[in-house]
N, C-alpha and C positions, 0 to 999 in steps of 0.2 A: 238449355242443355239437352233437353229430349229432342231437338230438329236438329241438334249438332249429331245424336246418336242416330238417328233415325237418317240421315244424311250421310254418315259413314261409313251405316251398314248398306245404304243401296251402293254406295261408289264400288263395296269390298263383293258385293253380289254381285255385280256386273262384269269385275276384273277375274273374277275366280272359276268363271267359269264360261263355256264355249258356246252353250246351248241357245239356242235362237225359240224365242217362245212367241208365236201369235196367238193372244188373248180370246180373239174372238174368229175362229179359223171357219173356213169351210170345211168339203169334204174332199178338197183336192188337195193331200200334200204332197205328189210326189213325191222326189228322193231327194230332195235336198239339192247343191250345190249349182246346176245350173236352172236360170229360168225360174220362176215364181217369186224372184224378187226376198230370198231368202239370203241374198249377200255371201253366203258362204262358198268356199270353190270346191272343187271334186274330188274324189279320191284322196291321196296320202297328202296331198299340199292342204288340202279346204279344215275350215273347223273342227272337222274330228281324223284330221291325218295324225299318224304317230308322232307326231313332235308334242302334239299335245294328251297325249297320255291314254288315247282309245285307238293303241295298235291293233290291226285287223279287223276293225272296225268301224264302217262306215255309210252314210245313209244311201247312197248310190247302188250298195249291193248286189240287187237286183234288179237294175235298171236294164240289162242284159237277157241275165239268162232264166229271170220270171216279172217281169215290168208290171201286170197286174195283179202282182199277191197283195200289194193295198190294197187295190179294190176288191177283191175277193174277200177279203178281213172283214173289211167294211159292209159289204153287202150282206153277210152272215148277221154280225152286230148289229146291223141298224134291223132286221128283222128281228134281231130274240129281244133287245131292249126295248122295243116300240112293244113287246107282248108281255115282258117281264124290267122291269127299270132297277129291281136290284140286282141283277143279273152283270150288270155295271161294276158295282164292286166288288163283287166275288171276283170276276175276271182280273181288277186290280190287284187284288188280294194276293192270289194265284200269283200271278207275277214277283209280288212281294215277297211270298211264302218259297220260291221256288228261288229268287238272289240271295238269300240269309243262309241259303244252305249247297252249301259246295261253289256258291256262285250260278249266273247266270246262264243255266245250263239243263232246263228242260226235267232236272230229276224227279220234282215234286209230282210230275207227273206220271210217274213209274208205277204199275202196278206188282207187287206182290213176285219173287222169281226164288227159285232156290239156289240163288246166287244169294237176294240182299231181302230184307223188307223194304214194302214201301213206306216213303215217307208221310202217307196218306194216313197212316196209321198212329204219329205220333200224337202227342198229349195237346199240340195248339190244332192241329186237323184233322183229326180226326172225328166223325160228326159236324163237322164246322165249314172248312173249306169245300169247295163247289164248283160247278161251273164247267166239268172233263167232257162231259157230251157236246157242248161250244165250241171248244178247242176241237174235239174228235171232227167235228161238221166240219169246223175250215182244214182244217189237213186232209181230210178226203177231199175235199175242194181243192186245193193246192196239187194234191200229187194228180186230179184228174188235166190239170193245166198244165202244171211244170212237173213232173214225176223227179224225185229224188232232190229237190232242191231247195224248198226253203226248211229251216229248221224248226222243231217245235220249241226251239227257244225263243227263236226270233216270232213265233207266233205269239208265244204269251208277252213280248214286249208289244207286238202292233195291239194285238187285242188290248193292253193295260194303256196304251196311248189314244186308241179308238174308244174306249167304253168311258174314259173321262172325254175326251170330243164332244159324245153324243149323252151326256148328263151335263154338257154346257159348261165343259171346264176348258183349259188352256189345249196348245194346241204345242207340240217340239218337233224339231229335225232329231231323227230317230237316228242314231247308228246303230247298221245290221252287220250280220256276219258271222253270232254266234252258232256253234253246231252243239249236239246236245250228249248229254254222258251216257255212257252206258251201266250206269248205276245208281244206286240212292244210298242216302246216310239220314236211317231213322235217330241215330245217339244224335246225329248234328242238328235234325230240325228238332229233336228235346230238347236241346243244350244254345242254341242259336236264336231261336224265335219268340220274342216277347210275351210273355203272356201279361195277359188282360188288366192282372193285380199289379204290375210292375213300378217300384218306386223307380222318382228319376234319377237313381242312381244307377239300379239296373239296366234302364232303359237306354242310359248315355254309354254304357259299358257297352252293351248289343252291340250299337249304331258302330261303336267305334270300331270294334270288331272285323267289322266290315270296310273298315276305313271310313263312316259317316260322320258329319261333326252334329252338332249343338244344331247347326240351322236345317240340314238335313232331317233329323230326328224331329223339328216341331213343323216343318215343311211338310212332310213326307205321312206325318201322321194328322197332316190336313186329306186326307184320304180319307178319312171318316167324316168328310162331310156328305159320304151320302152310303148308303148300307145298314143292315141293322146289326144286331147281338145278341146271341143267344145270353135267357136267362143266368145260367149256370156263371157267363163272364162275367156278371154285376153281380150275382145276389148277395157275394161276401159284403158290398160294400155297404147294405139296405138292412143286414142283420148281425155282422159278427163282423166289422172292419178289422180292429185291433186285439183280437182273440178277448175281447170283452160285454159281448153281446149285443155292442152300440153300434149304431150306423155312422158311418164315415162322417165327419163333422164338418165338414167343405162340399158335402152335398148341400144345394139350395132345397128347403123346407115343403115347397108344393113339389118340386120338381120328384122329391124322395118319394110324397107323398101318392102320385100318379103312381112312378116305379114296381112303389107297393103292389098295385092292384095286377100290373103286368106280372109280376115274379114275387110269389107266397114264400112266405119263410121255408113252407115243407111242397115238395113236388113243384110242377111245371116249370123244370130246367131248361127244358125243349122252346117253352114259350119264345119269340124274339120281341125287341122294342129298339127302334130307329136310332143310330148314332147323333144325328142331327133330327130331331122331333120338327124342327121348323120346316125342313127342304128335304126329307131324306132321299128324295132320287135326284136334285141339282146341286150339282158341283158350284158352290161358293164357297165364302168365308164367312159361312153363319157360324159352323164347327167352332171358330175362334171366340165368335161372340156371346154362345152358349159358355163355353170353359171360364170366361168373365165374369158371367152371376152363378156360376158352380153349378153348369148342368151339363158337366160333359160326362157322358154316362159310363165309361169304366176310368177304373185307377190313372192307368196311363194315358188317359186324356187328360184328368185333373186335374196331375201332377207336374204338367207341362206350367202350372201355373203356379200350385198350391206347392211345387216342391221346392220354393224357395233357391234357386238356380238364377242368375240373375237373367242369365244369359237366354233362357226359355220363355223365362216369363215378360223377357224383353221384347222377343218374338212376336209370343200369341198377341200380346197387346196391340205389336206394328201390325199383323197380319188380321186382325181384328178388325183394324179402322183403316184397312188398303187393298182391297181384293186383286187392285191390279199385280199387287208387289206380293201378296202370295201367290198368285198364278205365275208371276215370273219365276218365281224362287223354289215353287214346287216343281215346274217344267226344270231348270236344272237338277234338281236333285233328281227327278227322275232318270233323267243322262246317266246322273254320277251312278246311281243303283242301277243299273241298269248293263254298267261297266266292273262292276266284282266280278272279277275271276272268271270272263267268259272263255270258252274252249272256241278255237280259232285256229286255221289252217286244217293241220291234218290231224289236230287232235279230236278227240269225239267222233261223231259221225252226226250226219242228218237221217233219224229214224222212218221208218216207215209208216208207223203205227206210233204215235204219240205215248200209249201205254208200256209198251214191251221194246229192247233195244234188238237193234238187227240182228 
């Protein structure tokens, strides 16, 4: 029964989605559609032409009119991660933090205006999210190459496809093309973004939100196999899980017990402590195999297993004992997120300064 399930979810992974994923990639991908042996074809006819659901969207982009903004991406990244290696998922993060709110559209990156607050200020990033001087380095980099041309959206996707590459994860045909908004919605990244304590009720309501399902949601939050946490994310779970002064009872017993010494009942909130304690700067599937003996270190890892969903915990398990078939599965969902609500044509603009809009 489990190779029958485990066999219908790879047929339904593979049918469901466009995304072309090399496992184990270099640092050449091009643009996709012609050449590299990526199968897919060009523009509006190939893998992410609008018949299949990423209108104005597509890896070729810039194949024209800025042909080296990968490599510009890349060359940034491979220097700040070879000097900082969590530096990696903050940039995913970022990425993550900036599709859950308004869509795929550069806002999270907005500083402070007397138009809007920035999003930098709400309750999940405030203190937490990272990584704008990266971003600020390759869009100075960019507009000294191509001035006015690639977007800061489309930067924080290359950057979120780059920083898992070079922590040794999968590798996808990117579709480009989004431009970025001229505003932020601090109520939407309050109301939008997971936080840390989230039952998998919560969690599955977010995702869907956004249009993500069940496989996206325990795919996508294979992202924490490499970054850490601040204290203040966990310490509910090590002191006061269920408003009863007990720690969470699906945390594994040494695992709590380390926890402890990282994050004190009273003070060092500030403290952080490794998502994945095994690997925390390589992108595997240890993330999944940790959550199996109960040491996935906030709620909404946990609960990916303990919250009794069949559907999640049917996941972590495949994704546990198949690194290839989570790398495949993460590489799509990162497609499908990647594709919320991006601003295309003549809507938005391409900013000049990644913080402030034109």
């Amino acid at each position: 029964m489990a190779s029958l399930l485990y066999a219908t979810f790879m047929l339904i992974a593979f049918l469901s989605s466009s995304a072309v994923c090399f496992a184990f990639p270099g640092f050449n991908f091009g643009w996709g559609g012609t050449g590299g042996g990526s199968g897919s074809g060009g523009g509006g006819d190939g893998a992410f032409g609008g018949s299949q659901g990423y209108t104005g969207l597509f890896p070729e982009f810039y194949s024209f009119s800025c042909p080296q903004a990968n490599d510009i991406v890349m060359s940034v990244l491979q220097r700040v991660i070879a000097k900082e290696p969590r530096m990696a998922a903050s940039l995913l993060r970022l990425h993550f933090h900036d599709c859950f709110v308004q869509g795929c559209d550069a806002s999270v990156l907005l500083d402070d205006s007397v138009m809007f607050a920035s999003e930098k200020n709400s309750v999940p990033n405030s203190n937490s999210i990272r990584g704008f001087e990266v971003i600020d380095e390759i869009k100075s980099k960019l507009e000294e190459a191509c001035p006015q041309t690639v977007s800061c959206a489309d930067i924080l996707a290359l950057a979120a496809r780059g920083s898992t590459v070079l922590s040794g994860g999968p590798n996808w045909e990117l579709p480009l093309g989004r431009r970025d908004s001229r505003q932020a919605s601090l109520t939407d990244s309050n109301n939008n973004l997971p936080p840390p304590n989230s039952t998998i009720q919560i969690l599955i309501t977010l995702f869907r939100r956004q249009g993500l399902d069940e496989v996206d949601l325990v795919s996508l939050s294979g992202a924490h196999t490499i970054g850490m946490a601040r204290c203040t994310a966990f310490k509910q779970r090590l002191y006061n899980q269920d408003g009863n002064d007990q720690p969470d009872s699906t945390l594994e017993r040494t695992y709590y017990n380390d926890l402890k010494t990282v994050c004190p009942k009273t003070g060092g909130d500030n403290n952080i402590s490794p998502l994945d304690f095994d690997s925390p700067a390589r992108f595997d599937n240890i993330y999944f195999k940790l959550i199996m003996g109960g040491k996935g270190l906030l709620t909404s890892d946990q609960v990916l297993l303990a919250g009794n969903v069949e559907g999640t915990m049917f996941l972590v398990k495949a994704f546990a004992e198949d690194d290839a078939l989570f790398f495949d599965q993460f590489a799509r969902s990162m497609v499908k997120m990647g594709n919320i609500n991006p601003l295309t044509g003549y809507n938005g603009e391409v900013r000049n300064n990644c913080r402030v809009a034109n």
